[in-house]
C-alpha positions in Angstrom: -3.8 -9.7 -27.5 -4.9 -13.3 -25.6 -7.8 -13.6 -24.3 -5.7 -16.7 -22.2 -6.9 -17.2 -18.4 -3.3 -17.2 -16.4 -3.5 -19.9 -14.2 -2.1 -19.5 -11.1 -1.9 -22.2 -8.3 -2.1 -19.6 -5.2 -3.9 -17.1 -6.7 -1.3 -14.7 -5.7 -1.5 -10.7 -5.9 -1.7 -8.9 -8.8 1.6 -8.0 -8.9 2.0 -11.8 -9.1 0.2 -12.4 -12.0 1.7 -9.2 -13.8 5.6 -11.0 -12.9 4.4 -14.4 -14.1 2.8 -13.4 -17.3 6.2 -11.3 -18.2 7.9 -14.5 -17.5 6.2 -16.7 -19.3 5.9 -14.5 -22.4 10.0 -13.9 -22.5 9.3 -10.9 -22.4 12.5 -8.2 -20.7 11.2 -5.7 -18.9 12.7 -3.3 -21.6 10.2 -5.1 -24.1 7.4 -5.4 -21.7 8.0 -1.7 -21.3 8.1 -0.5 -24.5 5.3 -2.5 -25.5 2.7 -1.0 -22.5 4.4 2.6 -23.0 5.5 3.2 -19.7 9.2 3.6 -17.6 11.7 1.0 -18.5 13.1 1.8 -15.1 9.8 1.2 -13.1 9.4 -2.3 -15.0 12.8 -3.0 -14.5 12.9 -2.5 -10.7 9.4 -4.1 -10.3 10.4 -7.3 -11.4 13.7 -7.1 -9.1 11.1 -6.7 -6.6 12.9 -2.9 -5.7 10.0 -1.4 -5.8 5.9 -1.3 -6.4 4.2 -0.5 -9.6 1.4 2.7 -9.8 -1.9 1.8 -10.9 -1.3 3.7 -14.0 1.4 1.3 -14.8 -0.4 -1.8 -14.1 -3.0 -1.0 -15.8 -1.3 -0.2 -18.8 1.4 -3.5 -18.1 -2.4 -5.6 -17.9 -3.5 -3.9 -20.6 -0.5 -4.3 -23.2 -0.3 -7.7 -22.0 -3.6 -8.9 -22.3 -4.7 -9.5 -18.8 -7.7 -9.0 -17.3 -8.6 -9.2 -13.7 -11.1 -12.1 -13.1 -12.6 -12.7 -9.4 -12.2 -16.9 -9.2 -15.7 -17.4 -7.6 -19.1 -15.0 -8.5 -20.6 -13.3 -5.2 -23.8 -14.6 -4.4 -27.1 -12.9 -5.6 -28.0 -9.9 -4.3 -25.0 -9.3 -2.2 
C-alpha cells in the first residue's frame, strides 16, 4: 500500500479524499469494493453521492486504499 500524502487543494471532507483517491487510482467502485471487503452497493451509491458511508466502511475503504488521516497543521504544546 502507498504511503503517498493526497493532496488536496481545499482540504475537503473525508469523504472527499476517500472519492478522490478512488478516482485517481481507476479504481470502480466494484474494485475498490472488493479490494477493502465491504458492499459493492454502499461504494457504488457513495460515489453517486446517494448516500453516506459508515465508519466501518471508511475505515476499511482508507485502509485498503492506503490512506491515513493527517491533521495539516500540529496543535500547539500543551493544548
Amino acid at each position: 500500500m502507498s504511503d503517498r500524502k493526497l493532496e488536496r487543494d481545499d482540504g475537503g471532507p473525508i469523504s472527499k479524499g476517500l472519492k478522490e483517491a478512488i478516482s485517481e487510482r481507476g479504481l470502480t467502485a466494484y474494485a475498490a469494493a472488493k479490494q477493502a471487503g465491504v458492499s459493492v452497493d454502499a461504494v457504488q451509491r457513495f460515489l453517486n453521492e446517494e448516500r453516506g458511508l459508515n465508519l466501518t466502511t471508511a475505515d476499511k475503504l482508507a485502509d485498503a486504499l492506503g490512506l491515513t488521516l493527517c491533521p495539516d497543521e500540529q496543535p500547539p504544546v500543551g493544548t
